[in-house]
ZAZATOR-869238 format. One record per residue (C-alpha): residue in one letter; y, z, x. Coordinates in steps of 0.2 Angstrom, whole numbers. Each point is the difference from the previous one (the first is absolute). Layout:
# residues N
   aa       v       w       u
    a       Y       Z       X
...
//
This chain:
# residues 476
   aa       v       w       u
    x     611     405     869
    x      10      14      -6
    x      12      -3     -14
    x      14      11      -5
    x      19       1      -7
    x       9      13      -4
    x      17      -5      -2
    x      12     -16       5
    x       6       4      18
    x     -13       8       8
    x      -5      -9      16
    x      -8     -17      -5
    x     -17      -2       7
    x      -9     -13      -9
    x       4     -11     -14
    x      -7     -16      -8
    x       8     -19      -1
    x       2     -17      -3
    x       8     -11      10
    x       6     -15     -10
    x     -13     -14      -1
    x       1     -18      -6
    x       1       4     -20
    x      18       5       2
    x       4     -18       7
    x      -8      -8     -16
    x      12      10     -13
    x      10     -12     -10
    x      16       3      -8
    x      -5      -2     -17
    x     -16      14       5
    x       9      11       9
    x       8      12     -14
    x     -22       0      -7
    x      -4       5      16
    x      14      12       4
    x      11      -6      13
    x      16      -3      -5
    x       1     -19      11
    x      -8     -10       9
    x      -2       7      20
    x      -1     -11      15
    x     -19       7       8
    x       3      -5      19
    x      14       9      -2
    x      -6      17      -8
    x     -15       0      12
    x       8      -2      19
    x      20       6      -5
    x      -3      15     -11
    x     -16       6      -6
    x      -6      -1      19
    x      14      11       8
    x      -8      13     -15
    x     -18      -4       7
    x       6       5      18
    x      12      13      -4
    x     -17      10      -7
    x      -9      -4      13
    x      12       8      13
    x       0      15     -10
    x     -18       1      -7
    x     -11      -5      11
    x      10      -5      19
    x     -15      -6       9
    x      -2     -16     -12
    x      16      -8       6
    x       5       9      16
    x       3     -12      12
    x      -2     -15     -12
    x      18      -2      -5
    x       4     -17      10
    x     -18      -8      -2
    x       3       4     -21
    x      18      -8       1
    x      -3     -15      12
    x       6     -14     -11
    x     -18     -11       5
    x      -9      18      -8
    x     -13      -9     -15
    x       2      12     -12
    x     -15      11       3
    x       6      18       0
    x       5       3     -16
    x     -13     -14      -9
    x     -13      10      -5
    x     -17      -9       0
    x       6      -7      19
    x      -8       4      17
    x      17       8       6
    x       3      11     -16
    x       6      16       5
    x     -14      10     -10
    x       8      17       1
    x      -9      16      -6
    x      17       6      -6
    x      11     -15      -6
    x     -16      -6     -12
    x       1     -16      -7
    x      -6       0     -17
    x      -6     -20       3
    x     -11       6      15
    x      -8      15     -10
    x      -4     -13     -16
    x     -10     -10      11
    x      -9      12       7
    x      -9       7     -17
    x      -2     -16      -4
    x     -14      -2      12
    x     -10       7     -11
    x      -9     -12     -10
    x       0      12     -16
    x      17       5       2
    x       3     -21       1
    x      -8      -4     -15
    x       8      14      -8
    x      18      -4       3
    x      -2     -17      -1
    x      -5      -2     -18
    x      14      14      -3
    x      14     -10       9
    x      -9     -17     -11
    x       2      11     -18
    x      16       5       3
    x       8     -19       6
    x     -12      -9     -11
    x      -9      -8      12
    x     -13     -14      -2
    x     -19       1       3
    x       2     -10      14
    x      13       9       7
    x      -9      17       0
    x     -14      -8      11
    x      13      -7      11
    x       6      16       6
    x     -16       9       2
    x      -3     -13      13
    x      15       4      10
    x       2      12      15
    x       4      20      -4
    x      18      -6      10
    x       6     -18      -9
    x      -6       9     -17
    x      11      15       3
    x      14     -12       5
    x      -5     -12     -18
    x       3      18      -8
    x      16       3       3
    x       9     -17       3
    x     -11      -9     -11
    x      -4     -13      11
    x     -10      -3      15
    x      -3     -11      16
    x      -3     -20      -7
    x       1       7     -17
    x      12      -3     -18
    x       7      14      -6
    x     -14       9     -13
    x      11      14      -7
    x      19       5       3
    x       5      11      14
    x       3      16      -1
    x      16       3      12
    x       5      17      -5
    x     -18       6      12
    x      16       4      12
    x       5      14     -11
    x     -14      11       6
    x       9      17      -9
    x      -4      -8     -15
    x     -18       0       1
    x      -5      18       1
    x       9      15       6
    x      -9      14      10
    x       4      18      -7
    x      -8      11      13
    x     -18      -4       3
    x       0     -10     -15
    x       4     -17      -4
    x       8      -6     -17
    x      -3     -18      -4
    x      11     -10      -9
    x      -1      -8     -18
    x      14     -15       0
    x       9      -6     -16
    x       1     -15       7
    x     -12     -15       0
    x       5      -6      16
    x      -6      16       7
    x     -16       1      -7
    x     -10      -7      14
    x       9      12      11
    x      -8      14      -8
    x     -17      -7      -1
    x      -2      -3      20
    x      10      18       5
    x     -13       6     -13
    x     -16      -7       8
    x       6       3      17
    x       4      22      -1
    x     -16      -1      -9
    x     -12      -8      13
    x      11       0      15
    x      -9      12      13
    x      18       6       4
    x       3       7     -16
    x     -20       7      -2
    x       3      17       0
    x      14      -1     -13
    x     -10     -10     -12
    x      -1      15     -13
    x      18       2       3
    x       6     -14      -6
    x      11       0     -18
    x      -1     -14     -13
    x       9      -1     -15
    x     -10      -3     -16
    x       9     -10     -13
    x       6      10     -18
    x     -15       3     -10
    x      -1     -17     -14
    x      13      -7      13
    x      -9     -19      -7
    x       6       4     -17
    x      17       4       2
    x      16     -15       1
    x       2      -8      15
    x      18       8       1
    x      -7      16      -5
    x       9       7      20
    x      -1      19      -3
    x     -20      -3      -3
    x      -1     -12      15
    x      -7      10      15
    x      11     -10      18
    x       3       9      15
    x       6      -7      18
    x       1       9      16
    x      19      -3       1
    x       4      13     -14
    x     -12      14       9
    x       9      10      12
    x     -10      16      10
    x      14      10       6
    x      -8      15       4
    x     -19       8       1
    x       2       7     -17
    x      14     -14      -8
    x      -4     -17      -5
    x      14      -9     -10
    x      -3     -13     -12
    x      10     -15      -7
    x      -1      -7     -18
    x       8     -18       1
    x      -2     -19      -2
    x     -16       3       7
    x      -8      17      -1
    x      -2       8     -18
    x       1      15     -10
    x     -16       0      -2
    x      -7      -3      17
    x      12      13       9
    x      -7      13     -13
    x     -16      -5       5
    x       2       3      17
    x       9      15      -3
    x     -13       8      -9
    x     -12      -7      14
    x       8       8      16
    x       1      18     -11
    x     -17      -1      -3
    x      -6      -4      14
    x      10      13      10
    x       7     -13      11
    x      19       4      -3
    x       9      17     -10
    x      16     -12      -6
    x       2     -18      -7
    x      18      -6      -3
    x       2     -14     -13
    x      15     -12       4
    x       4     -14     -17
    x      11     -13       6
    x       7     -14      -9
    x     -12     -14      -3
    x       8     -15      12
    x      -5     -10      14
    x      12       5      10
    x      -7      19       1
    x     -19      -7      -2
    x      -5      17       9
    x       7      18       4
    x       1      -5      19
    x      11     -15      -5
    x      14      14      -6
    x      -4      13      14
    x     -11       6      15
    x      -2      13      11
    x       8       1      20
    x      -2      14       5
    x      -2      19      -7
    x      18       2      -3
    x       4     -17      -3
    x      -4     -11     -14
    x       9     -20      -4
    x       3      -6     -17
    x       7      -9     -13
    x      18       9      -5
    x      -3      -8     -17
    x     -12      17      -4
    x      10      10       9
    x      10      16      -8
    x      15      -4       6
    x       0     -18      -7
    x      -8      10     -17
    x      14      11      -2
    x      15     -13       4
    x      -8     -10     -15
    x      -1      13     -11
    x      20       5       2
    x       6     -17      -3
    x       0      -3     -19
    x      -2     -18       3
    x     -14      -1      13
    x      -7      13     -10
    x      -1     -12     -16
    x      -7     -13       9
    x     -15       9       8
    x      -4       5     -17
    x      -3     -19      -5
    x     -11       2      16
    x     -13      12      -3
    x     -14     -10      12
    x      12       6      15
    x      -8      19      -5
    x      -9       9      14
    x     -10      14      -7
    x     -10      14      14
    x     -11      12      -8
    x     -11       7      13
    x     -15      11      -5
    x     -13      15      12
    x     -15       2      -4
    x       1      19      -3
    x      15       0     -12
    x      -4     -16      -8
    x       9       4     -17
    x      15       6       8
    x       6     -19      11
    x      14      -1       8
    x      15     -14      -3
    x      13      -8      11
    x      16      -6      -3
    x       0     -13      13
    x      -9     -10      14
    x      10      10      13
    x      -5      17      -8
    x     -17      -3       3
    x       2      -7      16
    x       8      16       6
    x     -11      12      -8
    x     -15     -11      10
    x       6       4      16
    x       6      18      -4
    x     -15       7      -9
    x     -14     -11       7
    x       6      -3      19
    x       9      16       1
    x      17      -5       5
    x      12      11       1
    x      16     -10       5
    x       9     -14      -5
    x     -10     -14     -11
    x       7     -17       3
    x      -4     -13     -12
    x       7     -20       6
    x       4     -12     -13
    x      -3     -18      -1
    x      14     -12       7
    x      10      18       5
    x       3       0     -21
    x      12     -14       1
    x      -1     -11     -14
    x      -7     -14       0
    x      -6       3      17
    x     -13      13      -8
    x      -7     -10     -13
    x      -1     -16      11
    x      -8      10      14
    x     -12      11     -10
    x      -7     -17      -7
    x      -4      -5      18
    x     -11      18       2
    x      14      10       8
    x      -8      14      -7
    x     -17      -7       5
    x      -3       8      19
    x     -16       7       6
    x       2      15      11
    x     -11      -3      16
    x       3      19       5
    x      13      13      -5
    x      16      -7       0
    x      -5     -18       7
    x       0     -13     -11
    x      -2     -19      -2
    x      10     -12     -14
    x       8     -14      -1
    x      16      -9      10
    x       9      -7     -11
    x       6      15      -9
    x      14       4       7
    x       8      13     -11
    x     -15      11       3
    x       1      -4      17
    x      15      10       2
    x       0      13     -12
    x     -15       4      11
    x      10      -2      15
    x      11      15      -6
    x     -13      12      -4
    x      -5      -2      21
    x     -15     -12      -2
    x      -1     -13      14
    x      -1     -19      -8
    x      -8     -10      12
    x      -8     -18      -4
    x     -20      -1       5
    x       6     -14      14
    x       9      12      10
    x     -14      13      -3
    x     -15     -10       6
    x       5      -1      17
    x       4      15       0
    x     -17       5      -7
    x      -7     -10      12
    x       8       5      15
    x      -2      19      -3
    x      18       2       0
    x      -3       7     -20
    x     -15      10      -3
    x      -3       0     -20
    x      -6      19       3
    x      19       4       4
    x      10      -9     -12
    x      11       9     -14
    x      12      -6     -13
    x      -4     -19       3
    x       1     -14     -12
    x      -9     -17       4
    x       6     -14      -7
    x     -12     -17      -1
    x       6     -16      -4
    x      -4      -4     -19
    x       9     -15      -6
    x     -17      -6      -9
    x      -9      16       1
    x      12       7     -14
    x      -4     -15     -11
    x     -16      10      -6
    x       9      13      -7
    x      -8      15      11
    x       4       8      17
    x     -11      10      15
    x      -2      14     -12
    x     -11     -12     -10
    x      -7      -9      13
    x     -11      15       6
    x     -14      10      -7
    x       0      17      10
    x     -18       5       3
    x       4      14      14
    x      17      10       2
    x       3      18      11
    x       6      15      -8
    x      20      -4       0
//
């Protein structure tokens, strides 16, 4: 299998998921802030209302034979579940939608690769003896399924779950031919990393990328320094690494990426010739910006969404008002600070002002747009509208080809400011038919916005930008 991105709006060919599985329906309130989601989210409904229209929607535009013809079969009421279950008889097992549940079970067919990863799992949760030889007696597909929900079939609970599998982005990112694995600050993700880990090293997908595979190595005497020591702490998730070009990968330093993992990486990629440019991106420390993609992503070459917070616009009204002015000062963690560095003038880096200034000089420099660059804001940059919308991912869409893009209904500010730069807002239950009938043909579209329903889906804090992990785009 070829793997290979060079930007965020090439045509997407492949990309790995995880379709929510039965952890995320054992999350309890007083659990849910230790394992990231912001509530409680009813499962049944994630799975057949939301997540599944997603599933299907990347079907019809990945890989068309899969569900062709399917449509009223999958949707019959009296349907048992099976297409989107993995480890069922009527799982859809696409080559290009790759379920990362499907993949876990197949290395663990490998009884050294088994034993492995099961007394890794065991040190990490704590297991008992007993325990550990329970699972090596259990089938390749119930222990992959144990794994990530942390439960099987006729079985208690052994470990907690870990729900946030669905945020594939987060896992790994791919920079070219090369894939970057993830190092999570947070405990709830540690498992994650372990299984993503084990499976791009042994998967015969992934066997011809093995040696091009990155890990971070911790700070030297990183077991010596204080716990809270955070600018010695090596973290990194996908969500804060953005490839926006062949030669351009950008970089977030936040909640849950360091300073000291993004110059690691940094200094990785020049030295390994893999990309000429790396653009540093600090923003403030909060849950509600987690990751760069939370604040901003990519739509097309000339287009880009955002938060207007970080905008120039918003920066230079604050500064002309003496009073807003002397209460951002009492707010230094609202700084954004954009250093970008290349590799051939590496003393000499370059600063930007502002978000938009970076976003602009993306598209100009790197995609070579000559025109007009348009940059739409979160909730059309109404307050409260783009705080409130931005905190349910807003900003958070995954561009399935140039200029066609999937988010979230219910933000309906967005929804119109798009609506005014000429995008077409249609909702994926309106689209499918269309899909299916060959009225619409994916190929064809422009200037689209899908919208999926996500009343529960936005209770785990991340949107369809964090619930893919492209392996395969086109040249944009």
């Amino acid at each position: 299998m070829q793997i290979n991105v060079t930007s965020e709006i090439g045509l997407l060919k492949k990309l790995l998921v995880h379709s929510p599985d039965s952890g995320i329906g054992k999350v309890i309130p007083s659990k849910a802030q230790d394992w990231l989601f912001e509530d409680i989210v009813h499962l049944d409904t994630v799975r057949r209302k939301e997540y599944d229209y997603y599933t299907k929607l990347l079907l019809y535009f990945l890989d068309p034979a899969v569900i062709k013809g399917r449509l009223a079969a999958i949707d019959d009421p009296q349907n048992t579940y099976q297409f989107y279950k993995p480890g069922r008889a009527g799982f859809h097992h696409s080559k290009n939608v790759i379920e990362i549940q499907v993949l876990l079970a197949e290395i663990l067919r490998n009884a050294a690769i088994k034993q492995k990863l099961v007394a890794s799992v065991c040190a990490i949760e704590n297991c008992s003896y007993h325990t550990q030889e329970m699972l090596l007696t259990q089938k390749p597909e119930e222990l992959a399924k144990i794994f990530i929900s942390g439960t099987g079939n006729n079985l208690e609970m052994l470990f907690p779950p870990v729900p946030n599998f669905i945020f594939t982005r987060d896992i790994g990112i791919v920079i070219k031919d090369h894939i970057l694995l993830n190092k999570p600050a947070k405990k709830a993700r540690l498992r994650e990393a372990l299984l993503m880990k084990y499976i791009f090293f042994n998967h015969p997908l992934f066997g011809d990328y093995r040696n091009n595979i990155i890990e971070l190595s911790d700070s030297p005497y990183h077991f010596l320094l204080p716990v809270d020591a955070d600018e010695y702490n090596v973290t990194l998730e996908g969500g804060d690494v953005m490839v926006v070009s062949s030669d351009h990968v950008v970089i977030g330093i936040s909640e849950r990426t360091s300073m000291a993992a993004a110059h690691q990486v940094a200094t990785t990629l020049f030295k390994k010739n893999i990309v000429s440019k790396v653009t540093l991106v600090q923003i403030p420390q909060k849950r509600e910006y987690m990751h760069i993609d939370t604040i901003f992503t990519q739509v097309k070459k000339d287009t880009w969404v955002m938060l207007g917070a970080f905008s120039k616009k918003r920066a230079k009204k604050e500064l002309s008002d003496v009073i807003l002015r002397a209460i951002e000062d009492q707010k230094p963690e609202m700084a954004v600070s954009i250093i970008q560095f290349r590799k051939n003038s590496l003393s000499k880096p370059v600063r930007f002002s502002s978000l938009e200034d970076l976003l602009v000089d993306i598209s100009r420099k790197d995609l070579k747009i000559k025109g007009k660059v348009t940059i739409i804001h979160s909730g059309n940059d109404e307050f409260p509208f783009d705080l409130r919308e931005q905190w349910t991912d807003s900003c958070n869409l995954l561009a399935l080809k140039d200029g066609v893009v999937v988010g979230y209904d219910r933000n309906d500010k967005t929804l119109e400011a798009f609506r005014r730069a000429g995008f077409r807002i249609i909702d994926i239950k309106e689209l499918l038919p269309e899909l299916e009938s060959g009225a619409t043909d994916p190929q064809k579209m422009r200037n689209t916005f899908i919208t999926i329903p996500s009343a529960e889906l936005s209770r785990a804090r991340g949107g369809f930008h964090c619930m893919s992990m492209p392996l395969l785009r086109e040249a944009p």
